[in-house]
N, CA, C and O atoms as a Tripos MOL2 file, in Angstrom:
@<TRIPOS>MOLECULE
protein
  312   311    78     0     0
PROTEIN
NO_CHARGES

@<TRIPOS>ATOM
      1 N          91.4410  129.8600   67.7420 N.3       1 UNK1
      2 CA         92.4420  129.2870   66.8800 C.3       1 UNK1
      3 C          91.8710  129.3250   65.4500 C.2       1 UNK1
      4 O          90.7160  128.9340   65.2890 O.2       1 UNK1
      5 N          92.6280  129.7890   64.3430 N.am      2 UNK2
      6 CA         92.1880  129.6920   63.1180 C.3       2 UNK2
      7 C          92.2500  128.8220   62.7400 C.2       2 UNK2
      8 O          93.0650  127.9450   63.0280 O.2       2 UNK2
      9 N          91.1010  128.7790   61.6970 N.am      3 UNK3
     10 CA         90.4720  127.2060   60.6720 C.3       3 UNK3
     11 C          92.1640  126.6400   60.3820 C.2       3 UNK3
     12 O          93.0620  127.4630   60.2050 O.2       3 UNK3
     13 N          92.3390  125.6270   60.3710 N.am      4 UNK4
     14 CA         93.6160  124.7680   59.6220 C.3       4 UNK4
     15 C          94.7750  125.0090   60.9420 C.2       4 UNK4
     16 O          95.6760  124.1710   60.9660 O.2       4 UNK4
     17 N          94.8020  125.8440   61.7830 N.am      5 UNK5
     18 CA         95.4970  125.8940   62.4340 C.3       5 UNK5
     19 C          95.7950  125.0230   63.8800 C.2       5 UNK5
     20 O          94.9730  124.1980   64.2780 O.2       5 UNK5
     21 N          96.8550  125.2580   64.4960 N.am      6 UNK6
     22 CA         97.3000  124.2630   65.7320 C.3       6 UNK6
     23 C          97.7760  123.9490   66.5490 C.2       6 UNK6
     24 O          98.8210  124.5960   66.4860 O.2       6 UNK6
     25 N          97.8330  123.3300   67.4550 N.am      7 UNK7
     26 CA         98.7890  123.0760   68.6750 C.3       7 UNK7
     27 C          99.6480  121.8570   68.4990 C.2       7 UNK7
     28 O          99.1420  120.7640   68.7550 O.2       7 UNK7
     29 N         100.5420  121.9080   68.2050 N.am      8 UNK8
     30 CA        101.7070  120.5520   68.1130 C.3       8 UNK8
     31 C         101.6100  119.6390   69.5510 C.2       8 UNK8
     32 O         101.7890  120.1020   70.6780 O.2       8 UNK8
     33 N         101.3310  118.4390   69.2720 N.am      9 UNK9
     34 CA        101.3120  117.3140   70.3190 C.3       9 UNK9
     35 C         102.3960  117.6460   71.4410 C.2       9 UNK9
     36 O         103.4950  117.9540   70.9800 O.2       9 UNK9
     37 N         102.3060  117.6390   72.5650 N.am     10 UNK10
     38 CA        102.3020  118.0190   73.7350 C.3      10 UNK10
     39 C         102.2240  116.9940   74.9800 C.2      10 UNK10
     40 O         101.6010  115.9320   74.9630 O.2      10 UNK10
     41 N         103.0970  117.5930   76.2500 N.am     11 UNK11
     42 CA        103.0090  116.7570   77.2120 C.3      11 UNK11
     43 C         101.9290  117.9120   78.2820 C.2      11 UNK11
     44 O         102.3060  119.0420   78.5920 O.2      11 UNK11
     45 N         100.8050  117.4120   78.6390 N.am     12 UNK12
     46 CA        100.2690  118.7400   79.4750 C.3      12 UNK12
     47 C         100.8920  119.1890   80.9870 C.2      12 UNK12
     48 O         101.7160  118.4380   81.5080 O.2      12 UNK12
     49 N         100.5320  120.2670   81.5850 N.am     13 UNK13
     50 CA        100.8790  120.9130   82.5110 C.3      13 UNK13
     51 C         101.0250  119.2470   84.1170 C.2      13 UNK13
     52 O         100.4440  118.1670   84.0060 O.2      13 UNK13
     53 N         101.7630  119.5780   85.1040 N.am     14 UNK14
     54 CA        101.7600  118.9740   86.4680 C.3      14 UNK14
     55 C         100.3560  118.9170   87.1600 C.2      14 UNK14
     56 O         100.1670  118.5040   88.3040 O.2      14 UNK14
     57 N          99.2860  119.4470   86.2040 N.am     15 UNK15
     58 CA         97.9260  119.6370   86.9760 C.3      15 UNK15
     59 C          96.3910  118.9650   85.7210 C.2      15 UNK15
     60 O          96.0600  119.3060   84.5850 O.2      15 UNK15
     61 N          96.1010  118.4140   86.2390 N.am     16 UNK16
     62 CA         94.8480  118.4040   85.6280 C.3      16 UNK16
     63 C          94.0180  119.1700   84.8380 C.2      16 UNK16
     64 O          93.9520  120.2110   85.4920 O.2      16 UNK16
     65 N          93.0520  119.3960   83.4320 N.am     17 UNK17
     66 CA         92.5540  120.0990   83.0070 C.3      17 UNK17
     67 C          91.6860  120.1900   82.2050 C.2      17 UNK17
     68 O          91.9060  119.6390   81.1260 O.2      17 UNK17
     69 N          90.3010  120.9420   82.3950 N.am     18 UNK18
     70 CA         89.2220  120.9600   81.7650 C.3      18 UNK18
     71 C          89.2300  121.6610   80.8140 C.2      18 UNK18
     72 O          89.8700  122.6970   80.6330 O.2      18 UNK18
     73 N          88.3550  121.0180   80.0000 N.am     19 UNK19
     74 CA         88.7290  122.1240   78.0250 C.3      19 UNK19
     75 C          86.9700  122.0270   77.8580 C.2      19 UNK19
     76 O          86.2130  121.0660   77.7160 O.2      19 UNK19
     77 N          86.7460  123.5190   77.9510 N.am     20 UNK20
     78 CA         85.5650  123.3240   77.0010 C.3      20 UNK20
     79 C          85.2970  124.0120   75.6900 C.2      20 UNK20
     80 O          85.7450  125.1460   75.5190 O.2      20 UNK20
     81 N          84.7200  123.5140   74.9160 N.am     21 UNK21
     82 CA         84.7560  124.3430   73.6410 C.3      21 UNK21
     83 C          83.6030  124.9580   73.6110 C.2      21 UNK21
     84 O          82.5590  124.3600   73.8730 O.2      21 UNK21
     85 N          83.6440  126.2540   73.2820 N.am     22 UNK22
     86 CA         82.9490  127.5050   72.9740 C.3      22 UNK22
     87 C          82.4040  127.9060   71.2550 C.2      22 UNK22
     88 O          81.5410  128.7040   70.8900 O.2      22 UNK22
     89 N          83.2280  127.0650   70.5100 N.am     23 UNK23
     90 CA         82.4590  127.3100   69.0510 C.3      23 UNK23
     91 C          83.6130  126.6360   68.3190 C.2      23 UNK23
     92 O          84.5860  125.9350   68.5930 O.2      23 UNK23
     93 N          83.0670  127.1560   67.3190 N.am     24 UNK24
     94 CA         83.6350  125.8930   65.8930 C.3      24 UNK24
     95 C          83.7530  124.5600   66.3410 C.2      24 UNK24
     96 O          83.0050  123.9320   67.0900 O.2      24 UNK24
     97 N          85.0410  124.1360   65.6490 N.am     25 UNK25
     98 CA         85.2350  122.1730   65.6620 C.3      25 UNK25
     99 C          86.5870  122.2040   65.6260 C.2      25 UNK25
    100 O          87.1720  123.2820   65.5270 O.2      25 UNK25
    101 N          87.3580  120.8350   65.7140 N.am     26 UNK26
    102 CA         88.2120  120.9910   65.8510 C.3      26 UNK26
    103 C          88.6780  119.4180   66.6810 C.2      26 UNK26
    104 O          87.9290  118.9150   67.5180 O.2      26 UNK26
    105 N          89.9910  118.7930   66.2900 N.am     27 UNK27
    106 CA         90.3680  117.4590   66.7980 C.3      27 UNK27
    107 C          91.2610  117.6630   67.7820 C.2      27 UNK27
    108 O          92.2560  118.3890   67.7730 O.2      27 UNK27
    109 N          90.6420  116.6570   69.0140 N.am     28 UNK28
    110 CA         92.0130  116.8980   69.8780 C.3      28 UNK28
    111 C          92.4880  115.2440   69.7430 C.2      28 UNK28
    112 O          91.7990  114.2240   69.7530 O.2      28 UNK28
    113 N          93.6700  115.4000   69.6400 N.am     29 UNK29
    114 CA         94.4740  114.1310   69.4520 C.3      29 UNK29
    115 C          94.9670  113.5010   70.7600 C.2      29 UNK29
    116 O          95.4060  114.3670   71.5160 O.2      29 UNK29
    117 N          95.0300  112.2400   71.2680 N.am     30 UNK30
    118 CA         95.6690  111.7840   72.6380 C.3      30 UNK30
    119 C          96.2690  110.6490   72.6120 C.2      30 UNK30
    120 O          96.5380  110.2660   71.4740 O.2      30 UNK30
    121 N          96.6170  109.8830   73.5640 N.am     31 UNK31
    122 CA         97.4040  108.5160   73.3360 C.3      31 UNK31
    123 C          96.4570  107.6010   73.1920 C.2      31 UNK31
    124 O          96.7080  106.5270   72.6450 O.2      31 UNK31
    125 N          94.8320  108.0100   73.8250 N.am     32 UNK32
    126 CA         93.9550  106.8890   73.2820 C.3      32 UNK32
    127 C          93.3140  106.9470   71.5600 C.2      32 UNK32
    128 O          92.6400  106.0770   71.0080 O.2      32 UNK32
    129 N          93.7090  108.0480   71.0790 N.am     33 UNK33
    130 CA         92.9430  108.3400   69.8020 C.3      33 UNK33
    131 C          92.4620  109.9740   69.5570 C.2      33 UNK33
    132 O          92.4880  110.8110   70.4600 O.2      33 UNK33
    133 N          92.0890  110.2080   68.3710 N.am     34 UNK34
    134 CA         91.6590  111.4930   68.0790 C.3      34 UNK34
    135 C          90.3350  111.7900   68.5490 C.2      34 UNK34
    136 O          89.8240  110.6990   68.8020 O.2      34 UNK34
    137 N          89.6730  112.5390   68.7470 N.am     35 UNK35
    138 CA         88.4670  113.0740   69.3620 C.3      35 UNK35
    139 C          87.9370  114.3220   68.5610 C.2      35 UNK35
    140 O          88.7150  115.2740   68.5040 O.2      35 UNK35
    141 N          86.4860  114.4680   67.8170 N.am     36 UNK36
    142 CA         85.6910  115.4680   67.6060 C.3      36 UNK36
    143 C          85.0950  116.2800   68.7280 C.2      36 UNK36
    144 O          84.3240  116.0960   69.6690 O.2      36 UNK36
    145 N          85.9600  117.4810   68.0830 N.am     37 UNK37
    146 CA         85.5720  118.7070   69.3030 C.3      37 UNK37
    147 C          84.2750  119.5670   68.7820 C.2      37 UNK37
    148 O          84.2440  120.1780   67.7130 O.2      37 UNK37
    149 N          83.2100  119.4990   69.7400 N.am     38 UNK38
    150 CA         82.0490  120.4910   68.7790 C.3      38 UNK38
    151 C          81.9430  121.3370   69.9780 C.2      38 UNK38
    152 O          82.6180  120.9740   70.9420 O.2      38 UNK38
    153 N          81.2330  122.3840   70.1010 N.am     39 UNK39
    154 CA         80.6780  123.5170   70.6030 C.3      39 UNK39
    155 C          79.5770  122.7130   72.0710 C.2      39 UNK39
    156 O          78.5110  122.1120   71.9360 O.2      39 UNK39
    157 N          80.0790  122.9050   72.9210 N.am     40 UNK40
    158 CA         79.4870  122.3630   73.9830 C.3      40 UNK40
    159 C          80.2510  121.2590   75.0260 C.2      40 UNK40
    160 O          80.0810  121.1160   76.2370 O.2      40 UNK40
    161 N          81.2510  120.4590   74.0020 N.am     41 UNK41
    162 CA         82.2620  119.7920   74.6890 C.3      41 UNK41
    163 C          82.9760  119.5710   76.0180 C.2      41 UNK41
    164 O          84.0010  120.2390   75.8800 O.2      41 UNK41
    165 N          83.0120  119.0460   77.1530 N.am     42 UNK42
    166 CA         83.3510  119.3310   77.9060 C.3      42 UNK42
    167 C          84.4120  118.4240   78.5180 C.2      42 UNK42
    168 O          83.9150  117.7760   79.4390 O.2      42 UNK42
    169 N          85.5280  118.1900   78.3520 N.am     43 UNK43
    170 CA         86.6100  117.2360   78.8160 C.3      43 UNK43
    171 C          87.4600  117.5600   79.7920 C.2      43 UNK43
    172 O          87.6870  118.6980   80.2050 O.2      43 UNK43
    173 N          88.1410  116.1040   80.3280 N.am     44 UNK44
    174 CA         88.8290  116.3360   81.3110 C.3      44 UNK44
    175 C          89.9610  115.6780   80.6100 C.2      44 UNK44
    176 O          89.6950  114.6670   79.9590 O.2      44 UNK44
    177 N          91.4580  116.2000   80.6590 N.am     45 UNK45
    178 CA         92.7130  115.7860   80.2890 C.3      45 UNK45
    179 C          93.1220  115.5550   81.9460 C.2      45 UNK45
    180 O          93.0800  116.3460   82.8880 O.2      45 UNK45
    181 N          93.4820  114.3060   81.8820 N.am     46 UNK46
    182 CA         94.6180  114.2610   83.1530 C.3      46 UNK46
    183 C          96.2430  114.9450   83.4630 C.2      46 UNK46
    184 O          97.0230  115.1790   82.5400 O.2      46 UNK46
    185 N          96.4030  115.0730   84.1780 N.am     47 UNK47
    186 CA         97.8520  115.7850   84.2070 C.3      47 UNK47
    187 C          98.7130  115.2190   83.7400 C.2      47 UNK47
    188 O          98.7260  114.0210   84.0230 O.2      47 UNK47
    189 N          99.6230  115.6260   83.0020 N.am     48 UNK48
    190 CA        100.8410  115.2260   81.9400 C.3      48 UNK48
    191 C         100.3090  114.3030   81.2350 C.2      48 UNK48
    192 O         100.8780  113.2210   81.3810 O.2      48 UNK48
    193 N          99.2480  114.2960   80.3670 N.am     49 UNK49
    194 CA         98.9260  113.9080   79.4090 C.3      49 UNK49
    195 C          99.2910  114.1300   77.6920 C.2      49 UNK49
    196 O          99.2620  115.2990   77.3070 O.2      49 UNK49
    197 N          99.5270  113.3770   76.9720 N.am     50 UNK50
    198 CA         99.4860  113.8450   75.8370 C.3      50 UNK50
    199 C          99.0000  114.0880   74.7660 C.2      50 UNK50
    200 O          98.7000  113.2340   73.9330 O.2      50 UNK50
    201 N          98.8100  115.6810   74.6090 N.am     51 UNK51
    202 CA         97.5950  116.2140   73.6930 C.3      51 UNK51
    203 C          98.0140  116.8040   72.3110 C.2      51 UNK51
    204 O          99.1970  117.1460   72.2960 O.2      51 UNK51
    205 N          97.4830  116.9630   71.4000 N.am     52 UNK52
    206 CA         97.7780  117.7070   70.0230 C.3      52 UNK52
    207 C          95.8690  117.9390   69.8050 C.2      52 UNK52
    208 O          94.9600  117.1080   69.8010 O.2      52 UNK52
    209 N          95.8680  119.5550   69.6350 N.am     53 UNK53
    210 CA         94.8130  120.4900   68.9180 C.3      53 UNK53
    211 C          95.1490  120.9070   67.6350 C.2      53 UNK53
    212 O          96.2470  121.4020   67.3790 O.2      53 UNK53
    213 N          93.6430  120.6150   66.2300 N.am     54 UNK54
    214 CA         93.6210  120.7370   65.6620 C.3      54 UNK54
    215 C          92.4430  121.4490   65.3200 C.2      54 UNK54
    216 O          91.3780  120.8710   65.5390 O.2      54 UNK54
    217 N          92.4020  123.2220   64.5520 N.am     55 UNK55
    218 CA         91.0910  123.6630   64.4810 C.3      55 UNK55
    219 C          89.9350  123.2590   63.1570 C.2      55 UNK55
    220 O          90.1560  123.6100   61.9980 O.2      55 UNK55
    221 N          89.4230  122.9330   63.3270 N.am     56 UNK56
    222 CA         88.4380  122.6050   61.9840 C.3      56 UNK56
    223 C          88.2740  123.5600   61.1300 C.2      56 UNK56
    224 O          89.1490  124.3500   61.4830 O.2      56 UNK56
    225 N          87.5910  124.1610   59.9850 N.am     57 UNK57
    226 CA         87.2000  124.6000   59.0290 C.3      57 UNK57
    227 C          87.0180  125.6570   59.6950 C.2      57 UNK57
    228 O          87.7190  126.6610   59.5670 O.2      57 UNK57
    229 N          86.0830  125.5520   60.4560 N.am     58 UNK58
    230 CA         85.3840  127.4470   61.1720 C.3      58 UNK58
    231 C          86.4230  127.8330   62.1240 C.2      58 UNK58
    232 O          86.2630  129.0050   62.4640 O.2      58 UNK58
    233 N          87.3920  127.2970   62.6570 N.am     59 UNK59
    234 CA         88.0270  127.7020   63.6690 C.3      59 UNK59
    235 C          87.8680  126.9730   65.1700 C.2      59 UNK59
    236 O          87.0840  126.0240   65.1730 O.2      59 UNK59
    237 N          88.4240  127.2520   66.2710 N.am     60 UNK60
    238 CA         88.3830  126.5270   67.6080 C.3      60 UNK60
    239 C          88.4630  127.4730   68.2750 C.2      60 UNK60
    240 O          89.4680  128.1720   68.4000 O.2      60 UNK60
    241 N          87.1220  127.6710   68.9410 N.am     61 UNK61
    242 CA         87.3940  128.3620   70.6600 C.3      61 UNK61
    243 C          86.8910  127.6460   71.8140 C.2      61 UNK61
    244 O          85.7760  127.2020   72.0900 O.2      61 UNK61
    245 N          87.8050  127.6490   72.3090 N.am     62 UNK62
    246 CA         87.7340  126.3330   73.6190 C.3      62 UNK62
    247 C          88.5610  127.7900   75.1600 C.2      62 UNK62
    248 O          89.2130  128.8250   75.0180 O.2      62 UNK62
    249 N          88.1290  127.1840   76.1960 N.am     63 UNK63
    250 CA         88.0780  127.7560   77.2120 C.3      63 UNK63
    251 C          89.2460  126.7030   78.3230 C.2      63 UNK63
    252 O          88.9890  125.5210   78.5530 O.2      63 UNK63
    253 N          90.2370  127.2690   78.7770 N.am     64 UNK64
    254 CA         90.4610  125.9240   79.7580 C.3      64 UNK64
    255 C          90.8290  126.3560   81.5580 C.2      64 UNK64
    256 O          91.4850  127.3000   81.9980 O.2      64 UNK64
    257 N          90.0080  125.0900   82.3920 N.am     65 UNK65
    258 CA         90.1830  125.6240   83.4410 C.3      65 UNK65
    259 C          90.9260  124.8820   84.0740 C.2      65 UNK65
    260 O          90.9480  123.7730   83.5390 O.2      65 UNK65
    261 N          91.5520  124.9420   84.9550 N.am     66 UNK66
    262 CA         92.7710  124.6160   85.7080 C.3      66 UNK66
    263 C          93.9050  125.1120   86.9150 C.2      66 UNK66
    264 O          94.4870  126.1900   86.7950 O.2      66 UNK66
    265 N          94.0770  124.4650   87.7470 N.am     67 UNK67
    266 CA         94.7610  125.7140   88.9710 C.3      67 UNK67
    267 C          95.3350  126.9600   88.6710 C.2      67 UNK67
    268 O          96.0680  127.2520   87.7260 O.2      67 UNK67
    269 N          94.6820  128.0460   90.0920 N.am     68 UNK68
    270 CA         95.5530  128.5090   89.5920 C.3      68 UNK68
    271 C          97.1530  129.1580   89.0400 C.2      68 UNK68
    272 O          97.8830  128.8030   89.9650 O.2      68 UNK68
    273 N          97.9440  129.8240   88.1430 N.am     69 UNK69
    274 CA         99.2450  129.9990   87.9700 C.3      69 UNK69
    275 C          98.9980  131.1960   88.4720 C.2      69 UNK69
    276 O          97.9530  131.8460   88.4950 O.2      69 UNK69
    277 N         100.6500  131.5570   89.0970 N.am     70 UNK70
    278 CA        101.1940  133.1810   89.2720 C.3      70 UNK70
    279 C         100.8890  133.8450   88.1900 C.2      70 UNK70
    280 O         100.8010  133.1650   87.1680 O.2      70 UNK70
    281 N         100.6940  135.0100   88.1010 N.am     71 UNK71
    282 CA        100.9590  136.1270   87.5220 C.3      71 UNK71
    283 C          99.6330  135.9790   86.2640 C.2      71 UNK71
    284 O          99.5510  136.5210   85.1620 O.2      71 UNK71
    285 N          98.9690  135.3000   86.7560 N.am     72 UNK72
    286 CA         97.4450  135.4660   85.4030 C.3      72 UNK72
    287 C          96.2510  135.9530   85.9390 C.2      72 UNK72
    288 O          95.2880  136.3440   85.2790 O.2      72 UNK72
    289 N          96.3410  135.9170   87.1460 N.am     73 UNK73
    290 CA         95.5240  137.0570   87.7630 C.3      73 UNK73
    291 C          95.6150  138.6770   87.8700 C.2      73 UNK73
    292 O          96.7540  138.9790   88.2270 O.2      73 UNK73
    293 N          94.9800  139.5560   87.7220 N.am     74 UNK74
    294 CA         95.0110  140.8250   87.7210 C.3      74 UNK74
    295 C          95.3860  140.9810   89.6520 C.2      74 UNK74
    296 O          95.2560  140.1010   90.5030 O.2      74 UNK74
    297 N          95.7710  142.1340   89.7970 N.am     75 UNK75
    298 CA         95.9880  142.0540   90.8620 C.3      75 UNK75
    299 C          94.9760  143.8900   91.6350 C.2      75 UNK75
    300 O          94.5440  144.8810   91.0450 O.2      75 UNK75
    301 N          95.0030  143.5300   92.9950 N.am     76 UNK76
    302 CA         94.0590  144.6480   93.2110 C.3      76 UNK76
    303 C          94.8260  145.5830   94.0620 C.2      76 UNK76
    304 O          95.4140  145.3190   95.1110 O.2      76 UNK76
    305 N          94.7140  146.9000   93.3500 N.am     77 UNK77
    306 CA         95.6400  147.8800   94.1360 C.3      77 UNK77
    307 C          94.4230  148.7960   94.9240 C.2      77 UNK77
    308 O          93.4110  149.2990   94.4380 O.2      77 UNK77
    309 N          94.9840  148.8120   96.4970 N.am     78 UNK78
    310 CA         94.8060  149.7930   97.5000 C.3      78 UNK78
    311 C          94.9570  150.9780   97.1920 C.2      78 UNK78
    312 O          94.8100  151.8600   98.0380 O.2      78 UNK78
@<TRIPOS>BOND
     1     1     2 1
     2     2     3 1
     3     3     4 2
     4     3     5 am
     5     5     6 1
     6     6     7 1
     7     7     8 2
     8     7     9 am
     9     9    10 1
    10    10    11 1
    11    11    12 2
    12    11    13 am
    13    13    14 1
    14    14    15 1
    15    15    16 2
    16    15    17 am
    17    17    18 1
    18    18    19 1
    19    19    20 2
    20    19    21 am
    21    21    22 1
    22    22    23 1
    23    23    24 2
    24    23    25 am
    25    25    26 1
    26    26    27 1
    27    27    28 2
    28    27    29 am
    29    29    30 1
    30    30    31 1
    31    31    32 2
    32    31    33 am
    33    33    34 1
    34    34    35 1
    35    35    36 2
    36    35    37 am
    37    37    38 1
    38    38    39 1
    39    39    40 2
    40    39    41 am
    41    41    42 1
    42    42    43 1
    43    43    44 2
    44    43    45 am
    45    45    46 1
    46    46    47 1
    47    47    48 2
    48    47    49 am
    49    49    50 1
    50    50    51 1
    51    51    52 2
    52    51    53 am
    53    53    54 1
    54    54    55 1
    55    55    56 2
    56    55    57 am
    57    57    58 1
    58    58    59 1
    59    59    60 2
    60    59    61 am
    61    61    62 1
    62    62    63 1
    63    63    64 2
    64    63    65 am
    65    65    66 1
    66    66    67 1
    67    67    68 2
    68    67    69 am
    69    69    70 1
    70    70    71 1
    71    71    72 2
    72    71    73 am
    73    73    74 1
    74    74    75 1
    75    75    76 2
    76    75    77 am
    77    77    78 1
    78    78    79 1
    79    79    80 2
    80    79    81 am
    81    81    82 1
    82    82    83 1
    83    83    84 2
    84    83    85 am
    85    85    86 1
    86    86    87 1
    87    87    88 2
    88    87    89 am
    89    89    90 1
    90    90    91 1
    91    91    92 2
    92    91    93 am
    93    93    94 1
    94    94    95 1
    95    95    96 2
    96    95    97 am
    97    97    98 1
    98    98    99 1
    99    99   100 2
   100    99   101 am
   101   101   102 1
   102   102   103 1
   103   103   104 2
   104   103   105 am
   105   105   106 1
   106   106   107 1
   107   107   108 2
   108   107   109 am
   109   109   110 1
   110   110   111 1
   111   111   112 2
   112   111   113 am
   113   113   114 1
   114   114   115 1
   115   115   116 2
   116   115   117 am
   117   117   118 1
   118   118   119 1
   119   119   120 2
   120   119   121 am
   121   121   122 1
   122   122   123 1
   123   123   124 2
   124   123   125 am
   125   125   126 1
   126   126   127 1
   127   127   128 2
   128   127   129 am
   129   129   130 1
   130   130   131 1
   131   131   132 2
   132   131   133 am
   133   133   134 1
   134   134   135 1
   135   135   136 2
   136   135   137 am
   137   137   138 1
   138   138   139 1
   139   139   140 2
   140   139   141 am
   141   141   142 1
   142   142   143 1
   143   143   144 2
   144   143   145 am
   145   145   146 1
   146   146   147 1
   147   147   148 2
   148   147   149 am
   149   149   150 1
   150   150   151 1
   151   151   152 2
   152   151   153 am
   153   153   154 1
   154   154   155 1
   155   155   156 2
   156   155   157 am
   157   157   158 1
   158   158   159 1
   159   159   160 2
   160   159   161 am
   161   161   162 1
   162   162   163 1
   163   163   164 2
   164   163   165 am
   165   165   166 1
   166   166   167 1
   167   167   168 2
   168   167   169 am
   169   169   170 1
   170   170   171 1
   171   171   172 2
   172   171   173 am
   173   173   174 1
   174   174   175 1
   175   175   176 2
   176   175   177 am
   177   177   178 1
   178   178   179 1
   179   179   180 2
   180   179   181 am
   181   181   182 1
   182   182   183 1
   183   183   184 2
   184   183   185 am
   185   185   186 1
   186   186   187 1
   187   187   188 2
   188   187   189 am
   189   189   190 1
   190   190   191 1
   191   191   192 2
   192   191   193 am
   193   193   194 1
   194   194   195 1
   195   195   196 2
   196   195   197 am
   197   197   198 1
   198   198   199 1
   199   199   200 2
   200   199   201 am
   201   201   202 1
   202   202   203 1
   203   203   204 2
   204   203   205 am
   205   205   206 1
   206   206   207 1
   207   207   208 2
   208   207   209 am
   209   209   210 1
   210   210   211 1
   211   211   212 2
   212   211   213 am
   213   213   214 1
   214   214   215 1
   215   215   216 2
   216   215   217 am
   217   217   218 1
   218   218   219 1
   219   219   220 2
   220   219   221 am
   221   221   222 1
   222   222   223 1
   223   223   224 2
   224   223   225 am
   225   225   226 1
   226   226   227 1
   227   227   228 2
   228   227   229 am
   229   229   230 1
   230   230   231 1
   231   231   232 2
   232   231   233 am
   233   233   234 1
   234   234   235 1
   235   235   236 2
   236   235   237 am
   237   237   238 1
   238   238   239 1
   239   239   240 2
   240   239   241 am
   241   241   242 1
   242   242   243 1
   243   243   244 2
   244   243   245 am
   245   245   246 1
   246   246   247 1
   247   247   248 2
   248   247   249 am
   249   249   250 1
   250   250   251 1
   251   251   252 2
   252   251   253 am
   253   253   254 1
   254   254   255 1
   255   255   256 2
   256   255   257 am
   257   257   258 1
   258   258   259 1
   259   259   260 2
   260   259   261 am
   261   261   262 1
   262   262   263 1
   263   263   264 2
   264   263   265 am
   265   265   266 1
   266   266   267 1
   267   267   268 2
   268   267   269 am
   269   269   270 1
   270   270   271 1
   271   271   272 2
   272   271   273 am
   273   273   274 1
   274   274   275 1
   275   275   276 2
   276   275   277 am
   277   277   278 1
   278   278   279 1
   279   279   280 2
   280   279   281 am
   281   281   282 1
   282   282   283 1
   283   283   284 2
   284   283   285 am
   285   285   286 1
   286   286   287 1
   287   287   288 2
   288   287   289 am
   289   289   290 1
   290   290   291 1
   291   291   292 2
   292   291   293 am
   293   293   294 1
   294   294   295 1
   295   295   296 2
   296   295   297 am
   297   297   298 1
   298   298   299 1
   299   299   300 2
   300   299   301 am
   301   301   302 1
   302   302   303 1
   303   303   304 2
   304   303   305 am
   305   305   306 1
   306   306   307 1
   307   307   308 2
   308   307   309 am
   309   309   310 1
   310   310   311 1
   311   311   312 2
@<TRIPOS>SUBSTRUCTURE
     1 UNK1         2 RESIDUE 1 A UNK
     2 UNK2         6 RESIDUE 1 A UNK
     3 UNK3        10 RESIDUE 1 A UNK
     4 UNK4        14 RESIDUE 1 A UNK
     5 UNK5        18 RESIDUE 1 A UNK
     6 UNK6        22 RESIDUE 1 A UNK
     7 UNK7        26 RESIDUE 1 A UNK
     8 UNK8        30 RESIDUE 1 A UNK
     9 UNK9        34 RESIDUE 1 A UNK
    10 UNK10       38 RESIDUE 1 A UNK
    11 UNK11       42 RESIDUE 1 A UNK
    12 UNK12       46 RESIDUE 1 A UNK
    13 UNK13       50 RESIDUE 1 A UNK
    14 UNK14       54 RESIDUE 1 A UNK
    15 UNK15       58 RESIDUE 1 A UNK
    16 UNK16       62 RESIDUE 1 A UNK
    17 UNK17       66 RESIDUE 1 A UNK
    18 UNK18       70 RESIDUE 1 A UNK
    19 UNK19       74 RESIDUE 1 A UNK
    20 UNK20       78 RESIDUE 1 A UNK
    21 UNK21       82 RESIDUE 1 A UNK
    22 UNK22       86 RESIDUE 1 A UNK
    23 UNK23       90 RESIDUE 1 A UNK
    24 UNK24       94 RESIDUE 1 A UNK
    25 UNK25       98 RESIDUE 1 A UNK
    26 UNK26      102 RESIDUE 1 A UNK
    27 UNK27      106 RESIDUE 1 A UNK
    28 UNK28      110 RESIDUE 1 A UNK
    29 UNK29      114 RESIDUE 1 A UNK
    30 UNK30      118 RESIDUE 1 A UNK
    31 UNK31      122 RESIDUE 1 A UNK
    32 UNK32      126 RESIDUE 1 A UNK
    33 UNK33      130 RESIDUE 1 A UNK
    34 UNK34      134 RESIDUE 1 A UNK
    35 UNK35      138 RESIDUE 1 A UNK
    36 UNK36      142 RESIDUE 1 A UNK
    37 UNK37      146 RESIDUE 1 A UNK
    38 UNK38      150 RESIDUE 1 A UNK
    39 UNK39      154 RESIDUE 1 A UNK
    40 UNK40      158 RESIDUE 1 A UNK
    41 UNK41      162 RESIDUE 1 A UNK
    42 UNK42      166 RESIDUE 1 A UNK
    43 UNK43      170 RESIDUE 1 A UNK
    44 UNK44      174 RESIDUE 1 A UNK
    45 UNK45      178 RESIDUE 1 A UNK
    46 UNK46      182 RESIDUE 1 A UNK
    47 UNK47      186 RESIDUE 1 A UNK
    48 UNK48      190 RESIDUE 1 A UNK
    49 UNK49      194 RESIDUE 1 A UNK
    50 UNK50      198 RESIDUE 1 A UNK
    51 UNK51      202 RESIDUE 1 A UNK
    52 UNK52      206 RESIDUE 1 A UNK
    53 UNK53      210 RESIDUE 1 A UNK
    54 UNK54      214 RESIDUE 1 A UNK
    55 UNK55      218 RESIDUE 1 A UNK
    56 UNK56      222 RESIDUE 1 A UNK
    57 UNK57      226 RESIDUE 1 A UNK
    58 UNK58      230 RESIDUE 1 A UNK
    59 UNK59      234 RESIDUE 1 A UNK
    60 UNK60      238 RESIDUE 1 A UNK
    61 UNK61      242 RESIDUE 1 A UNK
    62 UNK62      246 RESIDUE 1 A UNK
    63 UNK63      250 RESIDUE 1 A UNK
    64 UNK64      254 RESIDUE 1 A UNK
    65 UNK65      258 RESIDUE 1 A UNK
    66 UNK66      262 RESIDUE 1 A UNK
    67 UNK67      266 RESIDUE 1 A UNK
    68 UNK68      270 RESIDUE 1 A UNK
    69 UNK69      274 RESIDUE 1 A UNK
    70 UNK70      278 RESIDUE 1 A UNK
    71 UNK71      282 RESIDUE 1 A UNK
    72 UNK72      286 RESIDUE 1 A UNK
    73 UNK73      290 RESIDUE 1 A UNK
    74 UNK74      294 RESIDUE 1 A UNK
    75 UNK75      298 RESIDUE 1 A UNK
    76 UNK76      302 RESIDUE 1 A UNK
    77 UNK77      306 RESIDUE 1 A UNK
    78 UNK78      310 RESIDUE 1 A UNK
């Protein structure tokens, strides 16, 4: 995500989900309060939670894991 850039506050997915951040900084916003995201971060959002991402100065790369969905897997042809 580019520096200044964002994710508009949000209701999250029917599933639970881990965010880790991979570099830069960056605020994640929730119903308990805002949170400093640094490089190493490792959180758990509960399901249908509400989130808003904000990237810091250098940018946000964050990773997220979570069940899996149809069609985001590659598939293997015979």
């Amino acid at each position: 995500m580019p520096a200044g850039d964002g994710i508009d506050a949000h209701q999250g997915p029917d599933n639970d989900v881990m965010i880790h951040v991979l570099d830069g900084s960056g605020t994640l916003g929730t119903a308990a309060g805002d949170l400093t995201l640094r490089p190493g971060d490792l959180l758990w959002m509960p399901r249908r939670s509400m989130r808003r991402f904000t990237a810091g100065g250098s940018g946000l790369i964050y990773h997220t894991v979570h069940v899996r969905k149809p069609g985001l897997l590659p598939t293997l042809r015979r």
